[in-house]
C-alpha positions in Angstrom: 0.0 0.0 0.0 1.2 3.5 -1.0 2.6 5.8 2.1 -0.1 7.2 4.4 -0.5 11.0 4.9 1.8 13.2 6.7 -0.1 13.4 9.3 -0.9 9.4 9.2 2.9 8.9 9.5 2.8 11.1 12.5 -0.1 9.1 14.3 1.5 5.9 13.3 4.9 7.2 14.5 3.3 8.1 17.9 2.1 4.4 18.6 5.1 2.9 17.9 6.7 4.8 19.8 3.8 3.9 22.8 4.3 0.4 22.1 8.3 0.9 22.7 8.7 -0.3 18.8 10.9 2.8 17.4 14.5 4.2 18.4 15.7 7.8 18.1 18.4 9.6 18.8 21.9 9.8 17.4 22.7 7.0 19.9 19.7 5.3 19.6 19.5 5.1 16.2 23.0 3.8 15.8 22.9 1.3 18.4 19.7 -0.2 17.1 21.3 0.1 13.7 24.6 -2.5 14.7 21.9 -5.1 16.3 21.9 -7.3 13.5 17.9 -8.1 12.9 16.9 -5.0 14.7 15.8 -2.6 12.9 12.6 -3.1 10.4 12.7 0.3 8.7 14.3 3.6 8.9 12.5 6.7 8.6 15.0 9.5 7.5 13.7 13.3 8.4 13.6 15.2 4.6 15.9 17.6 5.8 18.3 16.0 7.4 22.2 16.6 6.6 23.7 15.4 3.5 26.2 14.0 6.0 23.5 12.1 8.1 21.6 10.8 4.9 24.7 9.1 3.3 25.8 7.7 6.7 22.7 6.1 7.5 22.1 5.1 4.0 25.7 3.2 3.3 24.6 1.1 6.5 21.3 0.3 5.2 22.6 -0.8 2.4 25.0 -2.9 3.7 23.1 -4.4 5.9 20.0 -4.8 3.5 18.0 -2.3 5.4 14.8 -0.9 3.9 14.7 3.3 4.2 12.7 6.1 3.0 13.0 9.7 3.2 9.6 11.4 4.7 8.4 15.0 7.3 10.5 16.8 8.4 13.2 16.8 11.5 11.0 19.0 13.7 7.4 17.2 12.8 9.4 13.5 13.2 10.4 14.7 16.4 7.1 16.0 17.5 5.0 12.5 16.3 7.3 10.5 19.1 6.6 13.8 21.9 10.9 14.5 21.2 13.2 17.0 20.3 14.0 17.6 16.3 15.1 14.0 15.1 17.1 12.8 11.7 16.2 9.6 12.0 13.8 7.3 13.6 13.9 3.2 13.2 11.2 0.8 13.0 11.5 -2.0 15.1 8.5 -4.4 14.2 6.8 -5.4 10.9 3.2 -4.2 11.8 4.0 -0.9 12.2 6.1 -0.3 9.0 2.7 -1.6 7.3 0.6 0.4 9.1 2.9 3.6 7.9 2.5 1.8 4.0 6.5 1.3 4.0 
């Protein structure tokens, strides 16, 4: 299914991370990143740094890592009640669907 709505994203965004089933953060994302089988999906702020794009990207690749580019680094940070983030992961299946990744 296509991806949902801006705000959509945001609602879905907000129960994951309820339901404990998203990392954020510089440190977050990384760590979750290195746990091999981890990470479902990574959600990548539109207007993140070039910097931060290609470094999370290479790994994703790498390590066979579905991501997207959607919102923006204030409104990703908002959905999840946080400060601006780059970079949010998915950590279970249902909710990447739910988001129509």
């Amino acid at each position: 299914c296509p991806m949902k709505t801006d705000n959509e994203l945001c609602f879905a965004l907000s129960l994951a991370q309820k339901a404990g089933k998203l990392a954020s953060g510089d440190q977050g994302v990384w760590d979750t990143l290195k746990k091999k089988g981890r990470a479902r999906y990574v959600l990548i702020a539109a207007d993140a740094s070039p910097r931060t794009v290609e470094k999370i990207r290479h790994w994703c690749d790498t390590e066979k890592i579905p991501y997207g580019m959607a919102l923006d680094r204030i409104r990703l940070g908002s959905a999840i009640g946080k400060a601006p983030r780059a970079a949010v992961v998915l950590l279970d299946d249902g909710f990447r669907k739910m988001m129509g990744l």
